[in-house]
C-alpha positions in Angstrom: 19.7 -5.3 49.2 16.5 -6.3 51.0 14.8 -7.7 47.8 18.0 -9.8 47.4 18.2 -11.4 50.6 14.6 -12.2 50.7 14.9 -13.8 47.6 18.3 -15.6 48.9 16.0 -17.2 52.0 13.1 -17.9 49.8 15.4 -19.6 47.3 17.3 -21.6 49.7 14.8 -22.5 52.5 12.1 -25.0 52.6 8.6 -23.4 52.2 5.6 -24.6 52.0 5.2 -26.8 49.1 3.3 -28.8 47.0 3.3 -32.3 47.1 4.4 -32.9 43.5 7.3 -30.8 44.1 10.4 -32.7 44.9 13.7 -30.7 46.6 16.5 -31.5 45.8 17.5 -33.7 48.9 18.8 -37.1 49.2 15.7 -39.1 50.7 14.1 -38.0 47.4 16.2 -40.1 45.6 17.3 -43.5 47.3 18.7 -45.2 44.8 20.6 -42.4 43.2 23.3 -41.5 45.2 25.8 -40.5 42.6 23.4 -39.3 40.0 21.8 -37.2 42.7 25.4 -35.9 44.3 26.4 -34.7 40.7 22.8 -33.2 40.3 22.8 -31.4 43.2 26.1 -29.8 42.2 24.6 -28.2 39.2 21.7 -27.1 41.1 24.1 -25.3 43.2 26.4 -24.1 41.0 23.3 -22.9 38.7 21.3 -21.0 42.0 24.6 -19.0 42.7 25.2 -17.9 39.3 21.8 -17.3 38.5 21.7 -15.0 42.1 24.9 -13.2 40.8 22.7 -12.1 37.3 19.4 -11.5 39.2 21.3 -9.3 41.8 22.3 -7.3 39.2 18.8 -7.5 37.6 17.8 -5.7 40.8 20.4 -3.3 40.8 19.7 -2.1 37.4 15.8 -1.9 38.2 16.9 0.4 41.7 19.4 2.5 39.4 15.8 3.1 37.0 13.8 3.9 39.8 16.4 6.4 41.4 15.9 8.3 38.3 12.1 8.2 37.4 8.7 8.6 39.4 7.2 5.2 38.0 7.9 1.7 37.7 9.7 0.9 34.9 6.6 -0.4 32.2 9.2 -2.3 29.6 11.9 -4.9 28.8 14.2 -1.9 27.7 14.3 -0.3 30.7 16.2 -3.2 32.2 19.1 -2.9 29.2 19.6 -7.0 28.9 20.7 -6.5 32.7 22.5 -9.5 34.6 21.9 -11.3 30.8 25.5 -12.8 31.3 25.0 -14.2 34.1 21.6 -16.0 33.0 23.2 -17.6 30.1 25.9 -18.8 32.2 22.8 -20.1 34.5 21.5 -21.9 32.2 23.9 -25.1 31.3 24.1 -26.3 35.0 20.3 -25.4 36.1 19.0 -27.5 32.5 21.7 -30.5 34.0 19.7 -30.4 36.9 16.2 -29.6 35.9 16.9 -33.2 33.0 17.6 -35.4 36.9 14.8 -33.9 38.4 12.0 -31.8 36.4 9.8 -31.5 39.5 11.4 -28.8 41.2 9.8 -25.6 41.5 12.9 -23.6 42.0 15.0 -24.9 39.3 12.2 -24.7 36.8 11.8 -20.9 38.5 15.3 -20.2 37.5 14.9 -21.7 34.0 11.8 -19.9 33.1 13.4 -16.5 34.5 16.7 -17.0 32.8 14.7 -17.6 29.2 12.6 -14.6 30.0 15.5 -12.7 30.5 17.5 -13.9 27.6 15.1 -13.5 24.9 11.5 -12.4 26.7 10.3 -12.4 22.7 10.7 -16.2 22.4 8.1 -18.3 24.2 10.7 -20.9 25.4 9.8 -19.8 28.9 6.6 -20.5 29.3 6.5 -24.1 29.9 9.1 -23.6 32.9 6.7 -21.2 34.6 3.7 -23.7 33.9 5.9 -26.3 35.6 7.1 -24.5 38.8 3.2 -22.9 39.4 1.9 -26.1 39.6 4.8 -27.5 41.5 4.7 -24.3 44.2 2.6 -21.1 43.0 4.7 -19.4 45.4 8.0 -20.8 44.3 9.2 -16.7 44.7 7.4 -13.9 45.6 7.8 -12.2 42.2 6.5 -15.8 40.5 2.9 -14.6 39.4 4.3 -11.0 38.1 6.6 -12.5 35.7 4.4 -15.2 34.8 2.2 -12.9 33.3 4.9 -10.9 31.5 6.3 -13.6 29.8 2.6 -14.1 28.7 2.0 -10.9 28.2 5.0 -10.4 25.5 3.7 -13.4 24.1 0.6 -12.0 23.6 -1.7 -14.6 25.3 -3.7 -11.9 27.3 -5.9 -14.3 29.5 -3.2 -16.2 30.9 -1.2 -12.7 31.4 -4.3 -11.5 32.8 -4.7 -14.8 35.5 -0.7 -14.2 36.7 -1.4 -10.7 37.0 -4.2 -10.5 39.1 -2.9 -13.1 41.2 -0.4 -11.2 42.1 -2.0 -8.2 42.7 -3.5 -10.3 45.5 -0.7 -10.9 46.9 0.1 -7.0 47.1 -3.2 -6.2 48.2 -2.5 -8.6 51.5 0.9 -7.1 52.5 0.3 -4.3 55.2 2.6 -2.0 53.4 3.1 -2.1 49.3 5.5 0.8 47.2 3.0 2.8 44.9 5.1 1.9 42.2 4.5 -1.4 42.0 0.7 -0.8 42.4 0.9 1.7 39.4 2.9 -1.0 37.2 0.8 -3.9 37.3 -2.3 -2.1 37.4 -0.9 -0.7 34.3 -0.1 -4.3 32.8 -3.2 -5.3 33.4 -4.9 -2.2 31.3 -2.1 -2.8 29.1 -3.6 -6.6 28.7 -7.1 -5.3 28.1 -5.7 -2.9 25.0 -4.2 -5.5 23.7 -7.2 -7.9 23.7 -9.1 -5.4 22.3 -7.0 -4.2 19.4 -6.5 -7.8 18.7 -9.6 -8.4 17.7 -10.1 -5.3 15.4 -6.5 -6.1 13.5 -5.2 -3.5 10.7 -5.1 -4.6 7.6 -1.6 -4.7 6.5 1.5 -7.0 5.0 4.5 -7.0 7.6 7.9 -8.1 5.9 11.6 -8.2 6.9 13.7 -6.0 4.7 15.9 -9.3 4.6 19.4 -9.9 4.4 20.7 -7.0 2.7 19.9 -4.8 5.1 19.4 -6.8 8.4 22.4 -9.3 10.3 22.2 -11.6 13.2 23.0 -8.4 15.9 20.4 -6.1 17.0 19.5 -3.6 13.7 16.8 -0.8 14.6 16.1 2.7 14.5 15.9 3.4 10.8 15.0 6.5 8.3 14.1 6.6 5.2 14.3 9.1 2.5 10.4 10.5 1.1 10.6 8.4 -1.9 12.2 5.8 0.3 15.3 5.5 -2.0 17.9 5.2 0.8 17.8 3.9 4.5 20.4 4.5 7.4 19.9 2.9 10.5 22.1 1.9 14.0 23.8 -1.8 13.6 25.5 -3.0 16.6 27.3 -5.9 14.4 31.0 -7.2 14.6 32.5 -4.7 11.6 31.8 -1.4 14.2 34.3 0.8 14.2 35.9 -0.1 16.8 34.7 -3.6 16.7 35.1 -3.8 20.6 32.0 -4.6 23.2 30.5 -2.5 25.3 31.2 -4.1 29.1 28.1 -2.6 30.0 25.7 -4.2 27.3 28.2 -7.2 26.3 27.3 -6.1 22.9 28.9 -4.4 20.2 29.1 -1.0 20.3 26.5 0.9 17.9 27.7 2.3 14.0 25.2 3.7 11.8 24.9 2.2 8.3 23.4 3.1 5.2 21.6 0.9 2.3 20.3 2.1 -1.2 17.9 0.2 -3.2 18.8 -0.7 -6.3 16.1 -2.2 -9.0 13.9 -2.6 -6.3 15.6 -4.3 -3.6 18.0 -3.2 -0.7 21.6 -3.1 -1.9 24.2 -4.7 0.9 24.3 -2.3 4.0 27.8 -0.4 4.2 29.1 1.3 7.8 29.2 4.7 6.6 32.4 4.9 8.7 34.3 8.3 9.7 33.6 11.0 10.3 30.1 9.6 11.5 31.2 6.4 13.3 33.7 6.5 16.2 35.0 3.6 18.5 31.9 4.4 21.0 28.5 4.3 20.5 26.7 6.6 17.4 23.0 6.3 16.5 20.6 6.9 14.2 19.0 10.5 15.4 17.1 11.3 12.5 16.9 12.1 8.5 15.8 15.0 6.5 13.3 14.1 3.8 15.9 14.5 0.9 18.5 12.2 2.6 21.1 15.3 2.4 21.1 16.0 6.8 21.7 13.4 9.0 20.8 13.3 12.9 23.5 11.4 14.7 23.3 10.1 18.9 26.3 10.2 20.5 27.5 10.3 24.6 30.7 11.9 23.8 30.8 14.2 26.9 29.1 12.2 28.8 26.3 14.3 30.1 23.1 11.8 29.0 23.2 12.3 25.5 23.5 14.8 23.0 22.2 15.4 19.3 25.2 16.0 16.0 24.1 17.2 12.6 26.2 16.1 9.4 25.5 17.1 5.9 25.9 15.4 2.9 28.3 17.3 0.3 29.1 15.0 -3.0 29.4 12.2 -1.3 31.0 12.6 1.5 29.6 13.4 5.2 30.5 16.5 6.9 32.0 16.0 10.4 29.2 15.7 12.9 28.5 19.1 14.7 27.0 19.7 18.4 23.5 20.9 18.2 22.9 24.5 20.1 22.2 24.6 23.8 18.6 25.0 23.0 18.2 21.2 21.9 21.0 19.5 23.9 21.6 19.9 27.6 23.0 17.9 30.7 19.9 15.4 30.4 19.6 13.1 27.5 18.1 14.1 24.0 17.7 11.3 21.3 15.5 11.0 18.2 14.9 14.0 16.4 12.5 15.3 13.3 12.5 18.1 10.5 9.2 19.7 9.5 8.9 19.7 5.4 10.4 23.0 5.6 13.2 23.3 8.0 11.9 25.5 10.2 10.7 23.5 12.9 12.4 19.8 14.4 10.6 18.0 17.0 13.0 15.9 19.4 12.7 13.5 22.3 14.9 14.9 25.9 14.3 14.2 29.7 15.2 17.9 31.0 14.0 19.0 33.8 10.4 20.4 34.0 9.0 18.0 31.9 5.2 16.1 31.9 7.5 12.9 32.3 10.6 11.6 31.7 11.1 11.6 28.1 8.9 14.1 26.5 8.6 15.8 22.6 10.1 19.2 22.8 9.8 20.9 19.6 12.3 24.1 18.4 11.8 26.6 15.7 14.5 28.4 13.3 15.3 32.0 13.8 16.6 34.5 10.9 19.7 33.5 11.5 19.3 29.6 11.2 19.3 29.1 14.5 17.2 26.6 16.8 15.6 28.8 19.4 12.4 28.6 22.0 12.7 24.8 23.4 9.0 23.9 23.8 7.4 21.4 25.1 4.8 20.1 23.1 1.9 19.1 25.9 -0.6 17.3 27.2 -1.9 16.1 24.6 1.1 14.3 23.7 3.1 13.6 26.2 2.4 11.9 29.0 3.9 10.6 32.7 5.5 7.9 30.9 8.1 8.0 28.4 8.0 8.9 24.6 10.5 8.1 22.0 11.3 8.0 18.4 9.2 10.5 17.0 8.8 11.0 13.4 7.0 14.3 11.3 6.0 13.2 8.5 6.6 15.7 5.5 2.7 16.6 4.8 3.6 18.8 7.4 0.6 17.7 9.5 1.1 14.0 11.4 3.5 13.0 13.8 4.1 9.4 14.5 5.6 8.5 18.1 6.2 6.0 20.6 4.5 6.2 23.6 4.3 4.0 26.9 1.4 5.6 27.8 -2.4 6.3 25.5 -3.3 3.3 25.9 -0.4 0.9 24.8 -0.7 -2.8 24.7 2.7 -3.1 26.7 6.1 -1.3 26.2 6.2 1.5 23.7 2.9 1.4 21.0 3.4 3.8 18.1 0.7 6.6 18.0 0.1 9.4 15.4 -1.9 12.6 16.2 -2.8 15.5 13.4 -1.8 18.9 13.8 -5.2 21.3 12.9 -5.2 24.7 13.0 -2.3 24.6 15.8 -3.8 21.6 18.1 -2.7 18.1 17.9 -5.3 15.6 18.1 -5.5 13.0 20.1 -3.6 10.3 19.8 -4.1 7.4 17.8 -2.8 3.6 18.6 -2.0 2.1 15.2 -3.8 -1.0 16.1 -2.4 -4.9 16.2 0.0 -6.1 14.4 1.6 -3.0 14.0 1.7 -2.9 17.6 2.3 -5.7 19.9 2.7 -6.5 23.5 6.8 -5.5 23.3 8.2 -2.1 22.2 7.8 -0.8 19.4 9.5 2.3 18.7 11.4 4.4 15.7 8.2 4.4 13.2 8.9 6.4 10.1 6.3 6.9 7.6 7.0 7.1 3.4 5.9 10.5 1.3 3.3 8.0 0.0 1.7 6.8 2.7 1.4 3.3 1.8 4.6 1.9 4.0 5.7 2.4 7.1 9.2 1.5 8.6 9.9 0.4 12.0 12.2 -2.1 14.1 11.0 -5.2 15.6 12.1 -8.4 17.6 9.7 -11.0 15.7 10.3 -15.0 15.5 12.0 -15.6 12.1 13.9 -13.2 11.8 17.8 -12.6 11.7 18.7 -11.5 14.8 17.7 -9.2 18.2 16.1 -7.0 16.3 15.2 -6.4 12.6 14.0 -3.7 10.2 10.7 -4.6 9.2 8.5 -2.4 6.2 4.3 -2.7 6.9 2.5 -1.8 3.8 -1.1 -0.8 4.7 -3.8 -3.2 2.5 -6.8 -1.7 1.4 -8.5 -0.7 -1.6 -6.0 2.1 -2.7 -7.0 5.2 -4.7 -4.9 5.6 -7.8 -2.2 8.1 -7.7 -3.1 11.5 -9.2 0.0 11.6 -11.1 2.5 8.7 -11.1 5.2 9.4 -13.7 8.1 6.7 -12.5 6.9 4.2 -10.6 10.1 3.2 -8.4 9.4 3.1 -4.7 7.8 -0.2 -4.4 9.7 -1.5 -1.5 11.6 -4.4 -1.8 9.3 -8.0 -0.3 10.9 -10.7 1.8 9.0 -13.7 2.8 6.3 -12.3 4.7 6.2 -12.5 8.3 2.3 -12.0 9.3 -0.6 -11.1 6.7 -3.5 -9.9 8.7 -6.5 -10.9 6.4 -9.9 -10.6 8.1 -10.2 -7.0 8.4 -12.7 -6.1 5.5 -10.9 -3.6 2.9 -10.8 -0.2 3.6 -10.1 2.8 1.4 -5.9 3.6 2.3 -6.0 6.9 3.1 -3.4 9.0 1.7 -1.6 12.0 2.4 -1.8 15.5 0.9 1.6 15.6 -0.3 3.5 16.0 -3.3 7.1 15.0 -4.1 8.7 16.8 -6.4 12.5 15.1 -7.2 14.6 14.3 -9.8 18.3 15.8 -11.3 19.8 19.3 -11.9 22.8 19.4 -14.7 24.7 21.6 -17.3 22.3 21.8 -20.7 25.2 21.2 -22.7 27.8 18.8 -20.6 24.7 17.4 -18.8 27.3 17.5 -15.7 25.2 17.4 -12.3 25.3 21.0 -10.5 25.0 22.0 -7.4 22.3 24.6 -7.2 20.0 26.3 -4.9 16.3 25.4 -5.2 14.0 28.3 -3.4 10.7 27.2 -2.7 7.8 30.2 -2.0 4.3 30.4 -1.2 3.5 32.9 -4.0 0.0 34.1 -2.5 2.0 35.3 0.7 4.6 36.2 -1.5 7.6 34.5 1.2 10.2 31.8 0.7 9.1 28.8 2.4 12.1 27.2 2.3 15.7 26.7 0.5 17.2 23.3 -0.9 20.6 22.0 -2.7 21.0 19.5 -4.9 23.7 17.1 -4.8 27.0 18.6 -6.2 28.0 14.8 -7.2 24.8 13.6 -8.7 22.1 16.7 -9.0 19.7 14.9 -7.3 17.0 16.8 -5.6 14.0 15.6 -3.7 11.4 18.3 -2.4 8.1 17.6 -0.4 5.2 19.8 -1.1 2.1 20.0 1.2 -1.2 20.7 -0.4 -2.8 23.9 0.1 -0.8 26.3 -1.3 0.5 27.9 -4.8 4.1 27.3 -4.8 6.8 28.8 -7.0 10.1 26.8 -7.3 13.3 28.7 -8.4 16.5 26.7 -9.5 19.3 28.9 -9.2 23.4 28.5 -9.7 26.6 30.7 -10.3 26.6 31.4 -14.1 23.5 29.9 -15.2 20.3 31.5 -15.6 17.8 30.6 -13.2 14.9 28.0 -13.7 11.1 28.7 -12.2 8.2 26.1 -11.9 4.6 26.7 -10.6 2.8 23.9 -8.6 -0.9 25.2 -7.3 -1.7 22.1 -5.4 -5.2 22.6 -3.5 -6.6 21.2 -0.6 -7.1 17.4 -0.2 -5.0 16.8 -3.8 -3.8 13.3 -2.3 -0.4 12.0 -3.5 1.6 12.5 -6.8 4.6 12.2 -7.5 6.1 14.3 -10.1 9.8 13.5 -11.5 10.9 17.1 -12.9 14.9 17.0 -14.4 16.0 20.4 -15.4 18.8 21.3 -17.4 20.4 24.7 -16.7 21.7 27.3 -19.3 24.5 29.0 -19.2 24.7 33.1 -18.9 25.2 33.3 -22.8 23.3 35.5 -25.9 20.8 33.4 -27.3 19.8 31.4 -24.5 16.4 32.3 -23.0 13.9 31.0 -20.6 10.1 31.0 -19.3 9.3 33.0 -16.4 6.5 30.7 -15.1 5.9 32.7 -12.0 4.7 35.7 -14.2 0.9 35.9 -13.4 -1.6 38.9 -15.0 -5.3 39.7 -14.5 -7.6 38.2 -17.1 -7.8 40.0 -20.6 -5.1 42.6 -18.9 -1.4 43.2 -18.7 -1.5 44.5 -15.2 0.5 42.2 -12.9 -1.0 40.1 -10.0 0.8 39.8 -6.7 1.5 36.3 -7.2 4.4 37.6 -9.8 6.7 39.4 -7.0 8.8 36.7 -6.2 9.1 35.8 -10.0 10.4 39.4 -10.8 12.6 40.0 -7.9 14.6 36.8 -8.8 14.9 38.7 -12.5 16.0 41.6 -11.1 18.9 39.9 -9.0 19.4 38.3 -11.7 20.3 42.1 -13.6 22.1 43.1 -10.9 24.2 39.9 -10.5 25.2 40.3 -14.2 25.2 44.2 -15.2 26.6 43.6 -18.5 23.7 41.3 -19.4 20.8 42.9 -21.7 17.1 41.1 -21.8 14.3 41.2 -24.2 11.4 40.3 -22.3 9.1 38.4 -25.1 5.1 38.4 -24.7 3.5 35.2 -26.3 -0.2 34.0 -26.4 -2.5 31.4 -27.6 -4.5 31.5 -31.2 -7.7 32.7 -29.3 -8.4 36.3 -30.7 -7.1 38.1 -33.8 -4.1 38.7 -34.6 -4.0 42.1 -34.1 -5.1 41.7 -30.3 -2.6 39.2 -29.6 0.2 41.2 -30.5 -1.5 44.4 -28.8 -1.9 42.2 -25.8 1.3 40.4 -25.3 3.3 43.8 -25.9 1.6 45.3 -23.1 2.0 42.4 -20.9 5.7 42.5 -21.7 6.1 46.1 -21.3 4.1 45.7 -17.6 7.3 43.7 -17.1 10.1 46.2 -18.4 8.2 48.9 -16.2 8.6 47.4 -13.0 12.6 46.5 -13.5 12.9 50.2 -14.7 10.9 51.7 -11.4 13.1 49.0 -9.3 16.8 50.2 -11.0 17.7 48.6 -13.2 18.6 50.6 -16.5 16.2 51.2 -19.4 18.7 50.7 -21.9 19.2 46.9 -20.7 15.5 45.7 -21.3 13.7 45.7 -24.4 9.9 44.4 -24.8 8.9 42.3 -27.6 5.0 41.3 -27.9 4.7 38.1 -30.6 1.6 37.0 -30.3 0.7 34.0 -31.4 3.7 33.5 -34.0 5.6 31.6 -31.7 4.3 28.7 -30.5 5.9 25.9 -28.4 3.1 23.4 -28.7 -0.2 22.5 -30.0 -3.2 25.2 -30.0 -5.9 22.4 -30.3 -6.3 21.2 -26.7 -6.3 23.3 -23.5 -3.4 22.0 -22.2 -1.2 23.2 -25.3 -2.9 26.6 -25.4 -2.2 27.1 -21.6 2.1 26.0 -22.5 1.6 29.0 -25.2 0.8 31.8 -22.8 4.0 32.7 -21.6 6.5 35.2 -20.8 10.1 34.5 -21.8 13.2 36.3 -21.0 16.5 36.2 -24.3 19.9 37.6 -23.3 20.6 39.6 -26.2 23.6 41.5 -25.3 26.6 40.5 -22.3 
């Protein structure tokens, strides 16, 4: 109440003033009586409405510091307070500012009204040009949001001169909050990044993801799918569900919305509607690599915030359900991230206890499926400030995040840190333009690493805020293994090319995505199955995936490092294996891998790919456990079914030795059914040799697809 009567008297009385600055009083203008009375009306009218919105300016700013140790460092804390109000401010002020434009409180008002408004757009600046020549100390405020407005603008040196001016001022007043000594000492650090970083820009394309996806309302916080097939993001646009505004905001109230890309290019965005919308506000949380889990915000019991999980089944959404009392509590909890494998999410909360007042917390998966052991994830990380929107990308070892502190250039700056034998790094600022002088917050990384995906208020756009992809320029290492090349995202009239940074090599991560359909071999119907992924030299399931029961997609990420057996499994067929043995530092591929499914019938048979033995030998390596414990559920989920388990081998070697070999290879395999149950009268071993091939024995490749072990049904 203080701050608002001082700025009522400042306002209002007569201080001491330049002498280009003209009040508005009669004697000022002599010979416009009537044009002055009617001027002098709108000045009025404009001061009290535009006290009503900055009263309420304040009171949102006290409500922010009631609730956290340090000044608020960013346009979002303030929520568009008091933005009514401004706009309302404006018609009657601009009448009066057009009969006199040398007064330093109406252009005061102006200015602050625009920076209010829209603190992206530079249609403020002039306005506080004008009133600090007219009176410098129009307000005792002036200087501090002088230099913000310049400082969103990203025009350090003039942020820099308003700033420091007005940390004069505070350094002359006998007694000054420590907040407010933190916060613009902090603005001008935040200046100094920015200047810095400007002059070292990344080399990268920034465009909107145009029309299709973005509106005229505020569109932000989006995910992506790995192979960046599908995006769902928060809308807060007139077809909400409820299509009512929030009093609070004056805005609609948020939906989330989803957009496919078709040929290249962002099909037309469609509210996903219930059971994920509701009449109130729902937000964009998260999304798991495949597209198949959904992370929902919503305030529905009014405790801060909580996070809702919804799984994709055909193509319908599950209802949303509460997350466990390890993730959400009585504070707020928002964004929130899956590891490649399930087993651990990362997500922002304000709890009590923490570094600051949003931290990362991080949760890992019991053997029940259950989120246990809420963690905070540090230091190194977090900081006093807040952190938002974090974002684990599926190589399993870089985290992207917004952070107000590290280092930003104002607001939140997105930083990513690497996770190396269990310590994140420090973190990194992705550098100008990715980052400007505003927030920018909810960056999500695709499995390629050539595009990133984040939200932005940028001139030329559509509206408050846009989607915007940033593909990172540079000269690019060809893929390892590109078999469909379908993820190049779809390009909009560029906003801002960033060309004087000489090329660099794009580094890419050590990931490969696996994807593509699951069906009947004879309908070619999509199935719903259960793909198991294992680390065969630890010999334990890493994780388990479905494919889509209406389309038979599938979509899973593979960090490098490790030999991986893939099992496709579902009700009545027999199962499918693959072997990937990616090593360290393999860089991206992309490998599109349909499989068709046989039925449990005689006749059918399949490869067990996961069946590994010593050189020259037919004794079994450890590698080959998961591969024969799948076969032996398999027995025991059928126990009608008789096998033949069929030995085959290359042309190297006679005859003779091929059979001998691949008959003991295949008899290695009865032998280890037979010791684990199952009956002896079931399996039979059949060594061919080299009489059967499935492909050529004149190149490597072909020799290595003729070394196999296959298992018939013979008998049911």
């Amino acid at each position: 109440m203080k701050k608002i009567l001082l700025f009522v008297l400042l306002i209002t009385g007569i201080t001491s003033v330049a002498q280009v600055n003209k009040p508005f009083e009669k004697e000022n203008f002599p010979d416009q009586k009537d044009a002055f009375k009617e001027a002098k009306k709108n000045y009025e009218e404009g001061k009290s409405i535009f006290l009503s919105g900055y009263k309420i300016y304040l009171s949102e700013l006290d409500f922010f510091l009631s609730s956290h140790e340090y000044m608020p460092v960013s346009r979002h804390d303030y929520n568009h307070a008091g933005e009514a109000a401004f706009r309302a401010a404006l018609k009657p002020l601009e009448a009066a500012n057009a009969f006199n434009p040398d007064n330093a409180d109406v252009n005061w008002m102006i200015a602050f009204c625009k920076f209010a408004i829209n603190s992206q757009s530079d249609a403020s600046l002039k306005y506080f040009e004008k009133a600090s020549q007219l009176n410098p100390n129009v307000f005792p405020e002036f200087s501090y949001y002088a230099g913000w407005a310049y400082h969103l603008q990203a025009k350090w040196d003039d942020a820099l001169k308003y700033y420091n001016l007005y940390l004069t001022s505070l350094k002359t007043q006998s007694k000054v909050p420590a907040y407010k000594l933190e916060d613009i000492n902090k603005k001008i650090a935040e200046c100094n990044t920015g200047k810095e970083l400007m002059s070292k820009p990344k080399r990268v394309r920034i465009n909107n993801l145009g029309d299709g996806v973005n509106s005229s309302f505020p569109d932000y916080s989006a995910f992506i799918t790995t192979d960046e097939s599908m995006v769902v993001f928060t809308s807060r646009r007139n077809n909400s569900t409820g299509q009512k505004l929030d009093p609070l905001s004056g805005g609609y109230y948020e939906d989330l919305y989803l957009s496919n890309k078709v040929d290249k290019k962002w099909g037309s965005a469609q509210n996903l509607g219930a059971p994920i919308n509701t009449p109130g506000h729902d937000a964009t949380a998260g999304l798991s690599n495949d597209g198949t889990t959904l992370y929902i915000y919503e305030n529905q019991k009014g405790d801060g915030g909580d996070l809702y999980e919804s799984v994709l089944k055909g193509t319908a959404w599950k209802i949303p359900e509460h997350m466990n009392k390890n993730i959400n509590t009585k504070a707020h909890e928002s964004t929130i991230s899956e590891s490649f494998d399930n087993k651990v999410v990362y997500f922002i909360s304000d709890r009590d206890k923490g570094i600051g007042a949003r931290d990362i917390y991080y949760c890992t998966k019991d053997a029940k499926d259950n989120w246990v052991n809420p963690t905070n994830i540090g230091t190194t990380i977090n900081t006093k400030y807040d952190e938002e929107g974090v974002f684990m990308h599926p190589d399993g070892i870089t985290m992207y995040f917004s952070s107000q502190g590290h280092g930003s250039m104002g607001g939140y700056d997105i930083f990513k840190s690497t996770l190396t034998d269990g310590k994140w790094s420090e973190p990194e600022n992705l550098g100008w333009p990715i980052n400007g002088p505003d927030d920018d917050v909810f960056f999500v990384v695709a499995g390629n690493g050539r595009r990133g995906y984040y939200s932005s208020a940028r001139e030329g756009g559509y509206g408050d805020k846009d989607i915007y992809s940033i593909t990172f320029l540079g000269d690019d290492k060809p893929f390892l293994l590109s078999n469909e090349d379908n993820l190049i995202a779809s390009v909009t009239a560029p906003v801002k090319t960033i060309q004087p940074a000489p090329p660099v090599e794009l580094q890419q991560p050590s990931l490969t995505i696996l994807k593509g359909t699951i069906t009947d071999e004879i309908t070619k119907q999509p199935l719903e199955a259960t793909i198991e992924l294992n680390d065969l030299d630890k010999n334990e399931l890493i994780a388990t995936f479905k494919s889509n029961s209406a389309t038979g997609k599938y979509l899973v990420t593979l960090p490098d490092g490790h030999n991986y057996g893939i099992a496709v499994t579902a009700p009545g067929y027999l199962f499918h294996s693959e072997n990937f043995n990616i090593p360290k530092t393999n860089g991206f591929q992309e490998i599109i891998k349909d499989v068709e499914l046989k039925k449990v019938a005689v006749g059918n048979k399949i490869i067990l790919k996961n069946i590994f033995f010593d050189f020259d030998k037919s004794t079994l390596r450890p590698q080959s456990i998961n591969e024969l414990q799948r076969l032996m559920k398999f027995m025991n989920d059928n126990p009608t079914v008789k096998i033949e388990i069929g030995g085959h081998t290359d042309s190297y070697g006679s005859d003779e030795y091929n059979i001998r070999l691949s008959q003991s290879r295949c008899e290695s395999v009865v032998k280890y059914l037979i010791e684990h149950g199952i009956a002896k009268d079931r399996l039979k071993a059949h060594g061919y040799g080299e009489k059967v091939p499935i492909d050529t024995n004149e190149t490597p490749e072909g020799r290595q697809m003729n070394r196999r072990t296959e298992f018939e049904i013979i008998g049911n």
